[in-house]
PDB file of N, CA, C and O in Angstrom:
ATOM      1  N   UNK A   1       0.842  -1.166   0.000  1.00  0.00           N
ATOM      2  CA  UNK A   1       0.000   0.000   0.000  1.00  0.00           C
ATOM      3  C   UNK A   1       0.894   1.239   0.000  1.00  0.00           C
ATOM      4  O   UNK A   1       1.839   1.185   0.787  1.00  0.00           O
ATOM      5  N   UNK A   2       0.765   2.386  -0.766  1.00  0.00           N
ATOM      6  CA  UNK A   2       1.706   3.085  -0.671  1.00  0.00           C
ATOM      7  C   UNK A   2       1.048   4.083  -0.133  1.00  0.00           C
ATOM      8  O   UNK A   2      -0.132   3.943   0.188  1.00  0.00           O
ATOM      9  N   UNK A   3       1.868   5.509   0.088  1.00  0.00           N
ATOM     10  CA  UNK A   3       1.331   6.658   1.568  1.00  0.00           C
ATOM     11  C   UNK A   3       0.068   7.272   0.611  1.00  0.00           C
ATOM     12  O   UNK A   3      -0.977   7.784   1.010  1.00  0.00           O
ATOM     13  N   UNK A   4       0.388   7.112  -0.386  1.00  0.00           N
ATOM     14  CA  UNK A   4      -0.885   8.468  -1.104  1.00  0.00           C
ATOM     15  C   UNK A   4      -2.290   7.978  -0.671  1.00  0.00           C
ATOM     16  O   UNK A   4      -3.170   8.738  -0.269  1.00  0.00           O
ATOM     17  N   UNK A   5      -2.477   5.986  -0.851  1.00  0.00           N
ATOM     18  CA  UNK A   5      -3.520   5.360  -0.473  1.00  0.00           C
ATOM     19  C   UNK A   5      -4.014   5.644   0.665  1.00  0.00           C
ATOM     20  O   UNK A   5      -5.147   5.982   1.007  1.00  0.00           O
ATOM     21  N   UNK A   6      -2.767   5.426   1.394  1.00  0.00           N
ATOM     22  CA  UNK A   6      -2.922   6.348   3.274  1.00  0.00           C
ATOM     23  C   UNK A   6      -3.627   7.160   3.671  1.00  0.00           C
ATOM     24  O   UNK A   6      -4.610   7.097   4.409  1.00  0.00           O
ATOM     25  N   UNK A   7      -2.814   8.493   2.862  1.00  0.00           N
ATOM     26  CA  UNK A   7      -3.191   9.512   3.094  1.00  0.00           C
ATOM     27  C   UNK A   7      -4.711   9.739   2.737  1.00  0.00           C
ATOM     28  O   UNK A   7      -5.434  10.223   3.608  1.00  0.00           O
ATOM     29  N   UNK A   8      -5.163   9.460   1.669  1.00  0.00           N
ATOM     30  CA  UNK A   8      -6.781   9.503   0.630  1.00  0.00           C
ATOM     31  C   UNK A   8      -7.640   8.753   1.898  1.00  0.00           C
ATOM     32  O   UNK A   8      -8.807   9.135   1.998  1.00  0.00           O
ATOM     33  N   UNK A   9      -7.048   7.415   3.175  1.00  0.00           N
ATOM     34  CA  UNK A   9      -8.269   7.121   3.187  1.00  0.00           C
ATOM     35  C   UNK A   9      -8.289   7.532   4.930  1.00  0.00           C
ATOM     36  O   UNK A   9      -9.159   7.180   5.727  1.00  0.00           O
ATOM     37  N   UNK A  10      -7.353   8.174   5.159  1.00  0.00           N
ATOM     38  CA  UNK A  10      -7.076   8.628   6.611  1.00  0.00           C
ATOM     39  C   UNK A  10      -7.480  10.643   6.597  1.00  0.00           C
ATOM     40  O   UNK A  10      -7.500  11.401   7.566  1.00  0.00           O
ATOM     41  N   UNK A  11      -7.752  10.972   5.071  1.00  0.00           N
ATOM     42  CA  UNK A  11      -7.905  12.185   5.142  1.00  0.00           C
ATOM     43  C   UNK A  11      -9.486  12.796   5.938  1.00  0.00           C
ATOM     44  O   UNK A  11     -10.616  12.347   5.746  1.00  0.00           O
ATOM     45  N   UNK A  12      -9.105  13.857   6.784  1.00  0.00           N
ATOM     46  CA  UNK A  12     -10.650  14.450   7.824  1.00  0.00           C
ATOM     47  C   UNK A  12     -10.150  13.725   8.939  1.00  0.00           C
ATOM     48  O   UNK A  12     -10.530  14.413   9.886  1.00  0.00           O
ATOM     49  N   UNK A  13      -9.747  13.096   9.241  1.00  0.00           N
ATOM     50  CA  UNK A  13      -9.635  12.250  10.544  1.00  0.00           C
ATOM     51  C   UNK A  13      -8.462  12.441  11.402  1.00  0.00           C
ATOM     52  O   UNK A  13      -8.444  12.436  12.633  1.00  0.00           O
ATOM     53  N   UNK A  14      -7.015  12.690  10.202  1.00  0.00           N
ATOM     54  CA  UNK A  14      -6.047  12.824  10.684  1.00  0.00           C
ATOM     55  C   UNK A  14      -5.320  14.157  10.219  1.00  0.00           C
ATOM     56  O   UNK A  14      -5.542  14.522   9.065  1.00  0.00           O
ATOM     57  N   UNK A  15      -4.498  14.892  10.991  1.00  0.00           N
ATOM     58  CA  UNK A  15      -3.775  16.064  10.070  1.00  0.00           C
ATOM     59  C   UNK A  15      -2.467  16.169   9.148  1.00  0.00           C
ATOM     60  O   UNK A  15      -1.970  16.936   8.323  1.00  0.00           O
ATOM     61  N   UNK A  16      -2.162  14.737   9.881  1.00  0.00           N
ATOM     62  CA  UNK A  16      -1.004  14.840   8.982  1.00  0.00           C
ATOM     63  C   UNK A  16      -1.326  12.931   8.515  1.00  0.00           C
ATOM     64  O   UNK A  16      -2.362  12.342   8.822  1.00  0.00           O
ATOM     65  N   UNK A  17      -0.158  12.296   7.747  1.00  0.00           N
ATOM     66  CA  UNK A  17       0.393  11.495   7.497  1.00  0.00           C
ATOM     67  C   UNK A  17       1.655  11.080   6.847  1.00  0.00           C
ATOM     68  O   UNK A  17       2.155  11.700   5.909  1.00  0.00           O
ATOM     69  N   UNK A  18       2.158  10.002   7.380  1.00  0.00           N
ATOM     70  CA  UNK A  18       3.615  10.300   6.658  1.00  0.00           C
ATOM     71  C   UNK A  18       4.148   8.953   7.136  1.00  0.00           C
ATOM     72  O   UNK A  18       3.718   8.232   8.037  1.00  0.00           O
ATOM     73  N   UNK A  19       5.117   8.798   6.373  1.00  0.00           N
ATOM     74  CA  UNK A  19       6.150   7.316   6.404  1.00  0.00           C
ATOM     75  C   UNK A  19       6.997   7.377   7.122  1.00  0.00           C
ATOM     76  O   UNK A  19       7.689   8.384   6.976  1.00  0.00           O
ATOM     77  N   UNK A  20       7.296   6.693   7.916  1.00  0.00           N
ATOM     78  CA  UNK A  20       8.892   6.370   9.052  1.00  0.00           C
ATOM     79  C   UNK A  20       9.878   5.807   8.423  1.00  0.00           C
ATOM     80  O   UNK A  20       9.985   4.660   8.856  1.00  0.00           O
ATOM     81  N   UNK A  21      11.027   6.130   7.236  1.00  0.00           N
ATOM     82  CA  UNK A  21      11.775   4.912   7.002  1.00  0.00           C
ATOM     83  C   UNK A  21      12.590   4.469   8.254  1.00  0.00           C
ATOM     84  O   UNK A  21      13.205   3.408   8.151  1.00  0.00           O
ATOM     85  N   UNK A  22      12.662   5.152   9.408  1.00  0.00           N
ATOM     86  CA  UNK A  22      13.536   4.191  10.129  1.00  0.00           C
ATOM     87  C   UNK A  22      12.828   3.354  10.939  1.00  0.00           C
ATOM     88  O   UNK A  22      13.447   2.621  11.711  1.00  0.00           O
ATOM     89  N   UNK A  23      11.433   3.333  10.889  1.00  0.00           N
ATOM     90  CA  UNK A  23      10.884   1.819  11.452  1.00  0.00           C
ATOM     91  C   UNK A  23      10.022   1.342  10.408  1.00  0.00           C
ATOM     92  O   UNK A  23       9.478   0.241  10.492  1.00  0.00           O
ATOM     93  N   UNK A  24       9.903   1.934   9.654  1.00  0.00           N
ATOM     94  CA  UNK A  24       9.184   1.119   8.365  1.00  0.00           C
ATOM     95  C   UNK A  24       8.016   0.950   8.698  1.00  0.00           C
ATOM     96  O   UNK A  24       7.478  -0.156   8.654  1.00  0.00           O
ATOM     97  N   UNK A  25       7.344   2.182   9.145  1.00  0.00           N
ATOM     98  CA  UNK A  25       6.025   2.705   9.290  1.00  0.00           C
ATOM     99  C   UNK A  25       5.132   3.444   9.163  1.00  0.00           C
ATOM    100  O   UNK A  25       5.410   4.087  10.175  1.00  0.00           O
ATOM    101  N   UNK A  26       4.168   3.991   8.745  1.00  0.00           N
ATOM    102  CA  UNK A  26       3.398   5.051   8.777  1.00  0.00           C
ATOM    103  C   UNK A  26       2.867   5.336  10.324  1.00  0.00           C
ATOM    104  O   UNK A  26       2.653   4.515  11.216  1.00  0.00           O
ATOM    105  N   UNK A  27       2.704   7.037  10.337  1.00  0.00           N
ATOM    106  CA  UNK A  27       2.936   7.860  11.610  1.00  0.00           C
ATOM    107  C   UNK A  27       1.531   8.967  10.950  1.00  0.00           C
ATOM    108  O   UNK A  27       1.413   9.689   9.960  1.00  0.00           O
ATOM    109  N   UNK A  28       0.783   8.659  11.935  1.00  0.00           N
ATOM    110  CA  UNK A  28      -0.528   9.433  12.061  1.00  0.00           C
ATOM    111  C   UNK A  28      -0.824  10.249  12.893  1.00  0.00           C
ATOM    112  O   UNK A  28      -1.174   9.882  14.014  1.00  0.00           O
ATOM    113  N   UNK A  29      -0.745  11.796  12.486  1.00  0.00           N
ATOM    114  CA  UNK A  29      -0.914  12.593  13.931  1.00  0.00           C
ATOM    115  C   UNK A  29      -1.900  13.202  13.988  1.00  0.00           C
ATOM    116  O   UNK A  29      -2.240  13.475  12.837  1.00  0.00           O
ATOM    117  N   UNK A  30      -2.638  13.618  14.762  1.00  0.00           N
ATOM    118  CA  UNK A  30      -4.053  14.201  14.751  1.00  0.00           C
ATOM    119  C   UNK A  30      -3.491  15.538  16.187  1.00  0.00           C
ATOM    120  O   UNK A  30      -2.963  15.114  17.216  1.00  0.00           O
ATOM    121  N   UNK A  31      -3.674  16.685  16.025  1.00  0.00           N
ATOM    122  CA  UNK A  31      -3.293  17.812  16.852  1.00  0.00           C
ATOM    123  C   UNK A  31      -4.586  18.580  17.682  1.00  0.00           C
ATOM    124  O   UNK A  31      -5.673  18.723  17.122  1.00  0.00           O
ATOM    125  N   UNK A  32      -4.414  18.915  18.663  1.00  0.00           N
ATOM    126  CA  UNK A  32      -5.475  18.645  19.692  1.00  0.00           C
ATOM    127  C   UNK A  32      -4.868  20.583  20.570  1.00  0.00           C
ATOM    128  O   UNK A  32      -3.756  21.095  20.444  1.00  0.00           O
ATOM    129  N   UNK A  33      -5.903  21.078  21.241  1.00  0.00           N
ATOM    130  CA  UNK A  33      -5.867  21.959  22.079  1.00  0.00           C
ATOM    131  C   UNK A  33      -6.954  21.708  23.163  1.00  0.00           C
ATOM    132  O   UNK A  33      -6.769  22.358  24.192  1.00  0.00           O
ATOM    133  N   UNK A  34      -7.769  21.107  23.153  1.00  0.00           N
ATOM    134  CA  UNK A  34      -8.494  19.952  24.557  1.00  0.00           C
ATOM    135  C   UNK A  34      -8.795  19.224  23.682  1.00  0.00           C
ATOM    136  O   UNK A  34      -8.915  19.360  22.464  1.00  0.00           O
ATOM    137  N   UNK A  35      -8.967  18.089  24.650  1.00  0.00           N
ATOM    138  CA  UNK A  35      -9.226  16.806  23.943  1.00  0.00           C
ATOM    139  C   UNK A  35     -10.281  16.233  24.012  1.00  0.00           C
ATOM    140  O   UNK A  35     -10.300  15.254  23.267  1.00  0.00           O
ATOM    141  N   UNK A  36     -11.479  16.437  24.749  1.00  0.00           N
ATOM    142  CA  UNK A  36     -12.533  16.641  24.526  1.00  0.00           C
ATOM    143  C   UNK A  36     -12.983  15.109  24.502  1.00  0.00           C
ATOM    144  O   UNK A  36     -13.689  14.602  23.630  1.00  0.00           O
ATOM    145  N   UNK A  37     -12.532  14.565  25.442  1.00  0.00           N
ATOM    146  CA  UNK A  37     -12.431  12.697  25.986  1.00  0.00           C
ATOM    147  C   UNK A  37     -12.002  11.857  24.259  1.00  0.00           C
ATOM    148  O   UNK A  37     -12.684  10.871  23.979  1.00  0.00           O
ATOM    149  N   UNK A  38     -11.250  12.164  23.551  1.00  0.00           N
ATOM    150  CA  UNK A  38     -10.225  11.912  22.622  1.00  0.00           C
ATOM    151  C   UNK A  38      -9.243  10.904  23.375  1.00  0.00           C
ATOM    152  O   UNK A  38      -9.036  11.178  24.557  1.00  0.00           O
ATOM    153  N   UNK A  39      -8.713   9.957  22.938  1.00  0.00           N
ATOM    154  CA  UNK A  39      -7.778   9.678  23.575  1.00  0.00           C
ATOM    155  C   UNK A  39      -6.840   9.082  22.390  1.00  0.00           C
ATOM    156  O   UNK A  39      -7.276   8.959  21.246  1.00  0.00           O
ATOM    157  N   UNK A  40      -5.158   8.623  22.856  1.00  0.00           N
ATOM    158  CA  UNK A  40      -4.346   7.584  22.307  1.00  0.00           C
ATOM    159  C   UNK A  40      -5.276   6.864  21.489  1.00  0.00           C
ATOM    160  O   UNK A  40      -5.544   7.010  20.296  1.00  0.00           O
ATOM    161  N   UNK A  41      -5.715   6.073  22.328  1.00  0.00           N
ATOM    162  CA  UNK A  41      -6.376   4.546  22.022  1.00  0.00           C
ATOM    163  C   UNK A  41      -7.815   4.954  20.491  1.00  0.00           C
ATOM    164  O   UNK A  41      -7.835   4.332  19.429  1.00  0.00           O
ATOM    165  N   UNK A  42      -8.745   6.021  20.836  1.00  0.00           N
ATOM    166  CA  UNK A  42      -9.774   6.189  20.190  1.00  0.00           C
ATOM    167  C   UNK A  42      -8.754   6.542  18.458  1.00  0.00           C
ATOM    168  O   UNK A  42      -9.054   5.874  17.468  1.00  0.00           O
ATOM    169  N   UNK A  43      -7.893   7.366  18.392  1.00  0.00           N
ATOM    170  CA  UNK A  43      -7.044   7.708  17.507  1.00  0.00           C
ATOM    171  C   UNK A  43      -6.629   6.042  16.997  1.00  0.00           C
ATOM    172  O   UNK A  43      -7.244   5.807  15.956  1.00  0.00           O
ATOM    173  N   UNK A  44      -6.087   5.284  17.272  1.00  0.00           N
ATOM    174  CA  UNK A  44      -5.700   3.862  16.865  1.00  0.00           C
ATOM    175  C   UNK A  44      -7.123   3.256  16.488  1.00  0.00           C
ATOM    176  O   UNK A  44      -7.137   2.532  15.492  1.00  0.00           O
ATOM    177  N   UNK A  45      -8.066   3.419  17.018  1.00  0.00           N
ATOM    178  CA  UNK A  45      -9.705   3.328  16.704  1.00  0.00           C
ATOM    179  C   UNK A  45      -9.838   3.452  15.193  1.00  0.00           C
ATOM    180  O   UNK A  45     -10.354   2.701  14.364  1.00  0.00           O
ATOM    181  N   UNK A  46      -9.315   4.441  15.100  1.00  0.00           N
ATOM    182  CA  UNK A  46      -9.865   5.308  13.811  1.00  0.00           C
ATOM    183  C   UNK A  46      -9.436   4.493  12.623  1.00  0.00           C
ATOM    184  O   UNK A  46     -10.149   3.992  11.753  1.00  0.00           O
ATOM    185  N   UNK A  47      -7.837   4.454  12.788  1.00  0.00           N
ATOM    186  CA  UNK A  47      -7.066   3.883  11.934  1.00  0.00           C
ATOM    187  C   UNK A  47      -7.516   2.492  11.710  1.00  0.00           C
ATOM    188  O   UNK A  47      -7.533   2.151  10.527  1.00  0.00           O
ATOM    189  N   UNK A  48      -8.090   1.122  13.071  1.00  0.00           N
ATOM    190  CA  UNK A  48      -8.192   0.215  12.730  1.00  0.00           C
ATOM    191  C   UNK A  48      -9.549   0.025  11.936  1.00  0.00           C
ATOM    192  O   UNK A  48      -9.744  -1.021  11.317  1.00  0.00           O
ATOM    193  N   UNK A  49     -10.748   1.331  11.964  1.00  0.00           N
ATOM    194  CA  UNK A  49     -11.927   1.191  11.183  1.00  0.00           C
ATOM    195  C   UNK A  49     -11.354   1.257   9.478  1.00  0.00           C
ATOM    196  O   UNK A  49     -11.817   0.488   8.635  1.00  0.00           O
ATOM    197  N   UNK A  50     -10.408   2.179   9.186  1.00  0.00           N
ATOM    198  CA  UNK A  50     -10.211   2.167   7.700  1.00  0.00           C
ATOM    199  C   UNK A  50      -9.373   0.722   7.146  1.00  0.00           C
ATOM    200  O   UNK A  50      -9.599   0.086   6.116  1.00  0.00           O
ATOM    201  N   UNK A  51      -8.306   0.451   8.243  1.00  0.00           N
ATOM    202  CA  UNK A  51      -7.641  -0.278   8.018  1.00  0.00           C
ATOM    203  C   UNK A  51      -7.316  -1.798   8.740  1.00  0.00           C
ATOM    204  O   UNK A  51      -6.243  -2.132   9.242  1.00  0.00           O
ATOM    205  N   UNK A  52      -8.431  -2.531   8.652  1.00  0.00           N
ATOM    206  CA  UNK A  52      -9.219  -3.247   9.156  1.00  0.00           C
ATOM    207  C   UNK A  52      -7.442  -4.274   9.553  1.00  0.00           C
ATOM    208  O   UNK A  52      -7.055  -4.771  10.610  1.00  0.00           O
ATOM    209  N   UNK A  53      -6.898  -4.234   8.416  1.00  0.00           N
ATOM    210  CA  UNK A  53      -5.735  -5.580   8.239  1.00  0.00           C
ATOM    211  C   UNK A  53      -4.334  -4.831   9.165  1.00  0.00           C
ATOM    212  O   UNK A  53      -3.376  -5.581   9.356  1.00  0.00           O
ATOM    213  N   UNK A  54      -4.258  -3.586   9.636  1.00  0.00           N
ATOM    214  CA  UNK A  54      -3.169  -2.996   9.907  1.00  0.00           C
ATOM    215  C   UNK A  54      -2.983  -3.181  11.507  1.00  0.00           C
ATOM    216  O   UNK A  54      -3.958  -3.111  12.256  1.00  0.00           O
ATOM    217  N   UNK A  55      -1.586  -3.437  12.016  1.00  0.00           N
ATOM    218  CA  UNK A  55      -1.015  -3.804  13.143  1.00  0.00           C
ATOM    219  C   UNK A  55      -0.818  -2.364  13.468  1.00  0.00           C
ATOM    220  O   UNK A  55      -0.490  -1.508  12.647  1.00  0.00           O
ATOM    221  N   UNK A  56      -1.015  -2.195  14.567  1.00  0.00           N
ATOM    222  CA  UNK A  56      -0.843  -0.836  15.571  1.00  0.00           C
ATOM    223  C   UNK A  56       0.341  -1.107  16.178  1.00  0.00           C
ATOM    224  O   UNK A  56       0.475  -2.140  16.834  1.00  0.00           O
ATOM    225  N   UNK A  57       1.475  -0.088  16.009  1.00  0.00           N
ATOM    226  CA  UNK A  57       2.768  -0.297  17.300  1.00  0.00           C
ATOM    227  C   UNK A  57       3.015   0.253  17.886  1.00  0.00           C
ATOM    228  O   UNK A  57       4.020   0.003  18.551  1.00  0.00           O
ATOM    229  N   UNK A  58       2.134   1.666  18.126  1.00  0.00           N
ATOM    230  CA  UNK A  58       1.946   2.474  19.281  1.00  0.00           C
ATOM    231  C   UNK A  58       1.208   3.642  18.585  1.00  0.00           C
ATOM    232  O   UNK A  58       1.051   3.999  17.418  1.00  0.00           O
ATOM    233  N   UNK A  59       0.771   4.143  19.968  1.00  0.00           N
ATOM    234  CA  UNK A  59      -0.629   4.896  19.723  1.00  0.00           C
ATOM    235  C   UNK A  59       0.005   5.914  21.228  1.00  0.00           C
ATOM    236  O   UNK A  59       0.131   5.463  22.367  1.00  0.00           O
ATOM    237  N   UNK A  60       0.215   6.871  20.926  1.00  0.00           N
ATOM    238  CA  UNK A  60       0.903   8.135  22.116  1.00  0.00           C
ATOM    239  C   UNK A  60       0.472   9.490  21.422  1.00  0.00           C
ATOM    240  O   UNK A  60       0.562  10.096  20.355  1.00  0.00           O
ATOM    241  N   UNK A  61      -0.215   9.615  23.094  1.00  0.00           N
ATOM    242  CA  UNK A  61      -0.794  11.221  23.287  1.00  0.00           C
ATOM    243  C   UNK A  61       0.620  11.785  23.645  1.00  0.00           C
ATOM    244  O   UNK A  61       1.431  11.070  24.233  1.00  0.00           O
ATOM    245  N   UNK A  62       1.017  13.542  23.154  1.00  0.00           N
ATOM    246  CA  UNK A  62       2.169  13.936  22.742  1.00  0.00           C
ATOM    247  C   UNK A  62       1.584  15.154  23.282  1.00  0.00           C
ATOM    248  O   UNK A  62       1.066  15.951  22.499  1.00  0.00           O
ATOM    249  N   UNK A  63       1.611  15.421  24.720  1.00  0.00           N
ATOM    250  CA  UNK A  63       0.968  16.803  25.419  1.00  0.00           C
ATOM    251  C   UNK A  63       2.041  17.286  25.713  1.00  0.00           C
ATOM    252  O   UNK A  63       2.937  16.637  26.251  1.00  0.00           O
ATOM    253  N   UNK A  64       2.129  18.658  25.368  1.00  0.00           N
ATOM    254  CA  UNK A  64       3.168  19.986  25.063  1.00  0.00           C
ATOM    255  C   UNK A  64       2.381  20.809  25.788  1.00  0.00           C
ATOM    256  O   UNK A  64       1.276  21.019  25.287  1.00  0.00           O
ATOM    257  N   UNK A  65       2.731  21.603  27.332  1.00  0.00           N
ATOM    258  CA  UNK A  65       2.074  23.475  27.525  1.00  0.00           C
ATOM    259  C   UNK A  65       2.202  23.856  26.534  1.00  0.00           C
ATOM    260  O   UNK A  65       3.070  23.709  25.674  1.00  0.00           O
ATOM    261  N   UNK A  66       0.768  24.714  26.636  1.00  0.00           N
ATOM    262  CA  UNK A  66       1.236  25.820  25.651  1.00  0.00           C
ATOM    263  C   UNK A  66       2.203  26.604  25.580  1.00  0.00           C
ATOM    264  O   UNK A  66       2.860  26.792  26.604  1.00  0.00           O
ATOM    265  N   UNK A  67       2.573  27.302  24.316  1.00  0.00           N
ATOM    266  CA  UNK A  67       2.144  27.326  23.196  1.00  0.00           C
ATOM    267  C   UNK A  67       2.294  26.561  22.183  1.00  0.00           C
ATOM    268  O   UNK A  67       1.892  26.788  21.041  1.00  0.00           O
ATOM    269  N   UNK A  68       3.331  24.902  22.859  1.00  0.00           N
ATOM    270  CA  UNK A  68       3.403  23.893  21.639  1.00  0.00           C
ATOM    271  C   UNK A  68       2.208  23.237  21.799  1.00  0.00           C
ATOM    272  O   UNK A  68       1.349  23.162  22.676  1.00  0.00           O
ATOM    273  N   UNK A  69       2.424  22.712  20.537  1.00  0.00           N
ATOM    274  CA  UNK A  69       1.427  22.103  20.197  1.00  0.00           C
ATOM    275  C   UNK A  69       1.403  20.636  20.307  1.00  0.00           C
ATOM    276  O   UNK A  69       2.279  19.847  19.954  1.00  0.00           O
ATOM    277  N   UNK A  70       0.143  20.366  20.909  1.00  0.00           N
ATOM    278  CA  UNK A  70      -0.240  18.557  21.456  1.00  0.00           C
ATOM    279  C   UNK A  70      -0.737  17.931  20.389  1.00  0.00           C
ATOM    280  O   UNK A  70      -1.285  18.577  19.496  1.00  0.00           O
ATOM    281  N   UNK A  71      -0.592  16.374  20.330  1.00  0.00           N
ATOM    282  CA  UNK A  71      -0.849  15.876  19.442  1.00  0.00           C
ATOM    283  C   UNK A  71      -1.045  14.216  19.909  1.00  0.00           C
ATOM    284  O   UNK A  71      -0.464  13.530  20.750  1.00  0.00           O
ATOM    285  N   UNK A  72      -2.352  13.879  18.763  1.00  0.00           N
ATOM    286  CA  UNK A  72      -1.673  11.735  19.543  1.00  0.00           C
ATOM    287  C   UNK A  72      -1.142  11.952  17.925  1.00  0.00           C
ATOM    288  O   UNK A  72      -1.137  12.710  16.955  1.00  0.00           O
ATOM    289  N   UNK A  73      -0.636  10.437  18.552  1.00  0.00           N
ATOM    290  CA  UNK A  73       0.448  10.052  16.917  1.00  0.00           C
ATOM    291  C   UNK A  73      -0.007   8.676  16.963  1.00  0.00           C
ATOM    292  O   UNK A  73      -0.527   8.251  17.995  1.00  0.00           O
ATOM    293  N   UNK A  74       0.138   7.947  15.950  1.00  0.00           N
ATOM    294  CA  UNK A  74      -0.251   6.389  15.900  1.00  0.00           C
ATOM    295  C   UNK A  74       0.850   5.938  14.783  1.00  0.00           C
ATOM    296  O   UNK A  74       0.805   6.488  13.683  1.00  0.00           O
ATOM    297  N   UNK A  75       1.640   5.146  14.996  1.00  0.00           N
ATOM    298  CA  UNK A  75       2.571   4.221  14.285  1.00  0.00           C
ATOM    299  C   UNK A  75       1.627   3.160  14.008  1.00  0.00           C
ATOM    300  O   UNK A  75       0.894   2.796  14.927  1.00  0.00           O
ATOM    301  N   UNK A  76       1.539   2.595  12.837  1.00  0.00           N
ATOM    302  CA  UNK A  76       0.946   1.570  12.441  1.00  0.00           C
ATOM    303  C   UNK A  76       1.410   0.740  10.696  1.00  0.00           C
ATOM    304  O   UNK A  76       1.597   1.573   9.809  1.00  0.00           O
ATOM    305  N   UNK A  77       1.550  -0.550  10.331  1.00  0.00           N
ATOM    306  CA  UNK A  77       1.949  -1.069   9.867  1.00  0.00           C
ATOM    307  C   UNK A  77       0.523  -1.739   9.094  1.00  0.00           C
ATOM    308  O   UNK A  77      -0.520  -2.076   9.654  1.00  0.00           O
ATOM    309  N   UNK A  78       0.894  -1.813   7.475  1.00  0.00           N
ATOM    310  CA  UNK A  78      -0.537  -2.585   6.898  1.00  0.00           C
ATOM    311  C   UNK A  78       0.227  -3.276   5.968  1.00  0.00           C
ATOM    312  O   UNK A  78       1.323  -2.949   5.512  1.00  0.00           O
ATOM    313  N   UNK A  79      -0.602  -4.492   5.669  1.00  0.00           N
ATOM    314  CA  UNK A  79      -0.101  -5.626   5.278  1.00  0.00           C
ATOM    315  C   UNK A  79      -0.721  -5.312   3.374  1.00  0.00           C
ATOM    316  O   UNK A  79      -0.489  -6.151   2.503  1.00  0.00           O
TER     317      UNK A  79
END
């Protein structure tokens, strides 16, 4: 599956997407200012509804004070 497929079916849901070559993964971040009972886990949710066949290898909420910016991220792998 290559990232463009990714990206097309993770787009509205997530803000970014993008490839890891050093773990040979795609990295899903979704950016947050409350989270509004959002969590890690619901974010890996998301990903396993589009991508029914894809292994999750971590799913981390990425909370920064302001004025950086928070984010979950999801590493995940599809077959």
């Amino acid at each position: 599956m290559t990232l463009k497929d990714v990206r097309n079916a993770l787009v509205g849901s997530f803000d970014s997407v993008g490839f890891s070559r050093k773990d040979a993964c795609f990295v899903a971040k979704r950016g947050y200012f409350y989270r509004h009972g959002m969590t890690a886990d619901g974010a890996a949710a998301a990903v396993k509804t589009r991508f029914p066949t894809a292994t999750i290898l971590e799913a981390n909420d990425r909370w920064h004070a302001w004025p950086k910016d928070s984010y979950f991220e999801v590493r995940f792998v599809v077959e």
